[in-house]
Structure formats: C-alpha cells, structure tokens
C-alpha positions, -999 to +999 in steps of 0.1 A: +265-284-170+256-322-170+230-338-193+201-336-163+208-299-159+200-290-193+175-315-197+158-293-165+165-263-179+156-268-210+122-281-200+118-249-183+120-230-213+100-251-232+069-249-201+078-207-203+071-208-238+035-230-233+025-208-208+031-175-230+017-191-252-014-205-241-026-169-238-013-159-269-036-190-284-067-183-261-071-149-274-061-159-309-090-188-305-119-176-333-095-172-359-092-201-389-064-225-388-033-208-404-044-173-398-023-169-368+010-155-371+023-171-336+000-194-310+005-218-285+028-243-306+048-216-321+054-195-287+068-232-272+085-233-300+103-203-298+115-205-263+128-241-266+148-224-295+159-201-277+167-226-254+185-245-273+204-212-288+216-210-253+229-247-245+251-244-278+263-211-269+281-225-237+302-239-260+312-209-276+331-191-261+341-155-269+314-161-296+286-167-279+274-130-279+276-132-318+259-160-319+229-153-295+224-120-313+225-139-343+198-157-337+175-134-319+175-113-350+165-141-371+136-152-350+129-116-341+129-109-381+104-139-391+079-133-364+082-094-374+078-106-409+044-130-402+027-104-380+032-078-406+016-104-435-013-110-406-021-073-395-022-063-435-045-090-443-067-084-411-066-044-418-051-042-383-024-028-357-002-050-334+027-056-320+023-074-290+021-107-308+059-101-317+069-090-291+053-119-268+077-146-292+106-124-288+103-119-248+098-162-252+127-165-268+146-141-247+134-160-217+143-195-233+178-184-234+176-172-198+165-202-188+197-224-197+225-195-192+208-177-163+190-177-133+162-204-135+135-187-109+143-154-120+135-169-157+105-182-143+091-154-127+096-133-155+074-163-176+050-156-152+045-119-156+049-122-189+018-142-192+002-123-166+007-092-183-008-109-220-037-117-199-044-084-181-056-064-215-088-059-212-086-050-171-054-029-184-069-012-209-105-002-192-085+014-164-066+036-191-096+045-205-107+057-176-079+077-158-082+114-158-053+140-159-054+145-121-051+109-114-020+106-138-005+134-120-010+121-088+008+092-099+038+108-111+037+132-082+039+100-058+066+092-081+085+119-078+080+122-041+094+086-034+121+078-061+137+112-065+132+134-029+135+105-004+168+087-013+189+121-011+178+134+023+196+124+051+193+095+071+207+109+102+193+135+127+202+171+115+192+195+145+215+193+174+194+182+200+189+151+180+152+153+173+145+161+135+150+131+107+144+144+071+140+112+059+116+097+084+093+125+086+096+125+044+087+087+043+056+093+064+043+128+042+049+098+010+034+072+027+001+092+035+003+105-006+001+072-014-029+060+013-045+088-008-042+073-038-046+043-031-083+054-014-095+072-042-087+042-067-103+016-041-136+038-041-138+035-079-131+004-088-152-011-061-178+011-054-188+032-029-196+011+001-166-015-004-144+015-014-152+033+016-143+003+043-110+000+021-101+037+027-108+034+065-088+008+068-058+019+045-060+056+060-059+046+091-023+031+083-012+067+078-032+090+091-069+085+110-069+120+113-068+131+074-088+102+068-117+111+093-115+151+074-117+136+044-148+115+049-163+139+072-160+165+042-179+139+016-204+133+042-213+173+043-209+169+002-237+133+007-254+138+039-274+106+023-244+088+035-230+102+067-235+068+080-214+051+056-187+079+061-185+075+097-181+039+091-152+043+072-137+070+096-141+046+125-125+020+106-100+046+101-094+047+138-095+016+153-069+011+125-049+035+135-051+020+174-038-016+159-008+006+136+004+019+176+002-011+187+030-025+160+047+004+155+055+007+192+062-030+194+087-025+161+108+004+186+102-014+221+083-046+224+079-046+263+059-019+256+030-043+238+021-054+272+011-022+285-009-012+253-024-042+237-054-046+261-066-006+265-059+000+230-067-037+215-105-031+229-110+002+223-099-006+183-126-038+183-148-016+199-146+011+171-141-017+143-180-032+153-191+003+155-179+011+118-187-021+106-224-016+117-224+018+098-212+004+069-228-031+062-269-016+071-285-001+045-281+032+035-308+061+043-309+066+002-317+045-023-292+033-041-263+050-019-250+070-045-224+063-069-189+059-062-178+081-087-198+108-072-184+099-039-149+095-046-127+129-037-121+154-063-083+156-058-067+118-051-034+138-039-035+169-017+000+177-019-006+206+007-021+190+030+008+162+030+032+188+034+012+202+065+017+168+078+051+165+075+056+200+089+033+188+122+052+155+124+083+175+127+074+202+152+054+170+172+088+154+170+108+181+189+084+193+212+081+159+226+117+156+226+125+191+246+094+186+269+107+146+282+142+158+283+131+186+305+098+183+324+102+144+326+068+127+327+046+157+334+061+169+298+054+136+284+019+138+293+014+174+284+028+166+250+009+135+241-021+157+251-011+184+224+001+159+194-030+135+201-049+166+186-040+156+150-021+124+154-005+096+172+026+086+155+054+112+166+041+106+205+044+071+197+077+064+185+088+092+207+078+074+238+087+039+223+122+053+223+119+069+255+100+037+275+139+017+285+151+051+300+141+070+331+107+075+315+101+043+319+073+018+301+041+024+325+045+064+320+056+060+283+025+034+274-001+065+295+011+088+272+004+071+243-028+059+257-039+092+265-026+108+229-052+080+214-076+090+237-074+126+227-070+121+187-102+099+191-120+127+211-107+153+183-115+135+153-151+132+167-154+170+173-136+174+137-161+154+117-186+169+136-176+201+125-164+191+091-194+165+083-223+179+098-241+164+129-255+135+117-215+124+111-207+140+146-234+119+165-220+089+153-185+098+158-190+115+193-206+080+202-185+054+187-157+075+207-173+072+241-173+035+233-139+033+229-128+057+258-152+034+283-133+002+270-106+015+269-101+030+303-113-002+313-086-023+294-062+005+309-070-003+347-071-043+338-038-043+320-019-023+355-032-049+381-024-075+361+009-065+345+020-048+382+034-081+400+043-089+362+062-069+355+079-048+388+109-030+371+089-016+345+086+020+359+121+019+365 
C-alpha cells in the first residue's frame, strides 16, 4: 500500500469516526463540558486509532491478529471504564455510547485492511441507526403480540420454508412449482403486513391509498375483501375503502402488464393499451374516493381502521392452494382444448385472480397458442376478476362499497374494450405473425 492509499484510507476512517460521532455529540449536546464519556472528538478519535492500529498491523505479519485484539480490548476497556464512571454519576443505564466507539474503531480498522465502501456503508448505518432512537423506540412501544408474531411468521415463511422446496416442476405434466407458488403465498404475507403498518403509522386515509397500491402487487382480490370487510366494520368510510380497492386494481392491471412482459415481451403490445386504460381509468376513480372528504367527521382513526389480524396465515395458504390448482387447470385445458380452453380457463381463474392465467399464457403466447389468443385471455381474466371483485365488495362491504365498485368497474370494462379493439387494428398489419 503506497503513502496516497493510506493517506485515503485513513481519511476515511477518520470522516467514519466524525460522522458516528456527530450523533453521538448532538444527543450528548446539554450536558457540561467534561461530562461526556465519548462525543464527536473522541468517536474521530477512536476510529483514526483504529485506523492507525490497522496500517501498523500490515506490517505484522502473523501478529497482526494479536495485535489488533490487543488493542481493541484496550480501547474497548477505557471507553467501558468512562461510561461506567458517567452512568454512576448520572444515576443511569447505557451502553450504546460504548458500543458506538467500539463499532468506530472496528470500522477504523476496516477501513485501511478491508473493503473501503463496505466500511463506509457500515459508517453510514451506523450513524443512521444512533439517529433512529426515538422513531425506533416509539414503534417498540407500540407493537402488539400479534404484530410480533406476524413478523416472525413472515420470517419463518421466507428464510426457513422457501429455500428448501424445490425449484423444479414436481408433477409430471410439468405444471406445479413449490417454490413459485410458495414465493407468491409469502409475498402476499408480507403485502399484509406491510398494509397494516402503513395504515398506522400514516393514518387512515394515506394508509389506505398505500394498501391499495401495495395489495394490488399481490393480490387485488384479498385486498378488495379486506377493505370491503372494514367498510361493513366503517360504513362512514366505504368511500375511502373503495378508493383503496380500486387502487388495488388498476394496480394489479399495471403488475400483468410487467409480469407478462418479464415471461414474453411481445406480449406488452397486445396488452398495454386495453389494460393500460382501464388501470388509469380505475386509478382516477380511486383517487376521487380517496382525496374528497369523507361522509364523517373526522374519518375515523386509523387505529380503529386498521385490520385486526396483520397476517391471515389461512387465508395465504388458500391462496397458494388456488394458485396451484389455477396453475394446472390452465395447463391441462391449453394442452388439450387449445384456445377455447384457454378462454374457458382465464374465465374460471379471473374469479379470484390474474396471476396464474398470466404467466400461464405469457409462457404459452410463442407457441401454437399464439400472442393475440394468449393476450384475450388474459384480457378477459382481468375483465372478469374486476367484475368479481365488484360483486365481492358488494357482498362483503355493503352497497354503498358495491355501488362504487360496480361503477368504477363499468369504467374500466368500457375503456378497456375500447383499448382492446384499438390495440388489434393497429397492431394487425404490425404485427402479421403474431397469431401464428
């Protein structure tokens, strides 16, 4: 390592250090001079140590393990000793101080031996982490047992169950992935979550617009039932609901879009007009519901509107169960009844959902299928699980929810159908071999 290399790195450590302990001074601000056991001078301080520690180590050899450790223990051991005086004296506990020199020091070292950005980063989050106390600790404060379970459920669902199952199809026929259909029952668990936390840490009515949009990414469908359920719970605020469940669906219209672009891109061209309209369409409708005032009058609180159970671990299981049996069927009726199949399928599976029809027919569009039949079938599975989830809420939510469902779904069927019959003329003389 020349003399400019260390002098860069070791102005890296010292900057890590600052910026540690900038925050470590900011909070530390009120108190007298000489009542802090470690600020901003003493966490640069540190880190250029360990910095330093580091440079001479290179030099080493075999002992530069001994030597490091050395030293760590001896800064380690006076900060541990000056926090302890600091905490007596102010009748307090504490050991983040410490541990915010040691981690400097750590990083100091990194900083010269290691990997630079990966020093830096860690600097960052570090600091980041220092600064995040109060926001850390008031959402502690406020998480419940079912919320912590959820968490570790989610947990458990995607760190322990999904890297085991197979990657590879595991029915003869070719149809059934365990460990695609897994990865979308986790992925819905954690739209879930994700939902209920948005709705209470930003209230009701930005809560609600981010759980449209983020259930939408998984599922429209269980995102419409579960709105349409807290509407019948707050008929006060159907409206807002069925803004979020709209949301929910024209989401869902862009997610086709990409996923079926991800499988086959030639397919875009048949689907981006019909469904690109009908999802604007349904966007300004659920936008309207959710910016205008609310019939009450204060629109309720979000904890009172937020669901009872963040993680319906049955109801993600059902999912998986329908994506699987969507999955096959599809697969059985295209191998066997060609397009007619197709269509009859997508008709079934639009019922819940879109997403098995979709990558189904993605798959299927370069074959004998072909991309004008496969992009109708997925059109007219949207079409359907737009009609159902208006009949759902309806059902589930009451009619007020309904109304504005059932209309905001005629909407998007009339621009739809409309994008439909513009896309075929104008992609026809496009596009001639498409259908074949």
């Amino acid at each position: 390592m020349d003399t400019n290399e260390l002098f860069q790195r070791l102005t890296l450590a010292l900057a890590i250090g600052l910026l540690i302990g900038l925050e470590r001074g900011w909070q530390a601000r009120q108190e007298p001079e000489g009542e802090r056991a470690a600020g901003l001078r003493t966490h640069a301080l540190v880190a250029l140590l360990g910095g330093i520690s580091g440079a001479v180590s290179l030099h080493l050899g075999d002992g530069a393990g001994t030597m490091l450790g050395f030293a760590f223990a001896v800064v380690g051991g006076t900060v541990v000793l000056f926090r302890f005086r600091e905490t007596t004296y102010d009748g307090t506990f504490g050991a983040t101080t410490a541990v915010a020199a040691l981690l400097a020091f750590a990083l100091g070292v990194l900083a010269v031996v290691g990997d630079r950005a990966a020093a830096a980063a860690a600097g960052v989050a570090v600091a980041g982490l220092l600064a995040l106390k109060g926001a850390l600790h008031s959402w502690v404060s406020r998480l419940t047992w079912p919320e912590l379970r959820s968490v570790l459920m989610l947990a458990a669902m995607s760190a322990i169950l999904l890297p085991v199952l197979p990657r590879q199809p595991v029915d003869p026929l070719g149809a059934i992935n365990l460990f695609e259909i897994w990865l979308m029952t986790v992925m819905i668990a954690v739209i879930s979550f994700a939902g209920y936390v948005a709705i209470k840490l930003t209230g009701a009515q930005r809560g609600i617009a981010l759980t449209g949009l983020a259930g939408g990414l998984a599922s429209s469908t269980a995102a419409t039932l579960t709105l349409a359920r807290l509407a019948a719970h707050h008929p006060q605020q159907s409206g807002l609901m069925a803004g979020g469940a709209l949301l929910a669906g024209a989401t869902m219209m862009v997610r086709v879009i990409v996923v079926a672009g991800i499988v086959e891109w030639r397919l875009v061209a048949w689907l981006l007009l019909p469904l690109g309209a009908a999802a604007i369409a349904t966007a300004v409708a659920g936008l309207v519901l959710i910016v205008r005032p609310s019939e009450s009058a204060e629109g309720g609180d979000a904890a009172e509107i937020a669901p009872g159970n963040p993680l319906d671990i049955v109801a993600v299981l059902k999912f998986g169960a329908l994506l699987t049996a969507v999955g096959l069927l599809t697969h059985i009726a295209t191998l066997y009844a060609g397009k007619a199949g197709a269509y009859g399928i997508a008709t079934l599976s639009g019922v819940a959902d879109v997403d098995a029809i979709t990558l189904s027919m993605a798959r299927m569009a370069g074959g004998a299928l072909g991309f004008e039949a496969a992009a109708l079938s997925v059109l007219i599975a949207a079409a359907v699980n737009t009609i159902a989830k208006a009949a759902l809420g309806w059902m589930a939510g009451g009619r007020a929810f309904g109304l504005r469902m059932a209309g905001a779904a005629l909407l998007a069927l009339a621009v739809g159908i409309a994008g439909h019959a513009a896309g075929s003329l104008a992609l026809a003389p496009l596009i001639p071999a498409a259908g074949h």
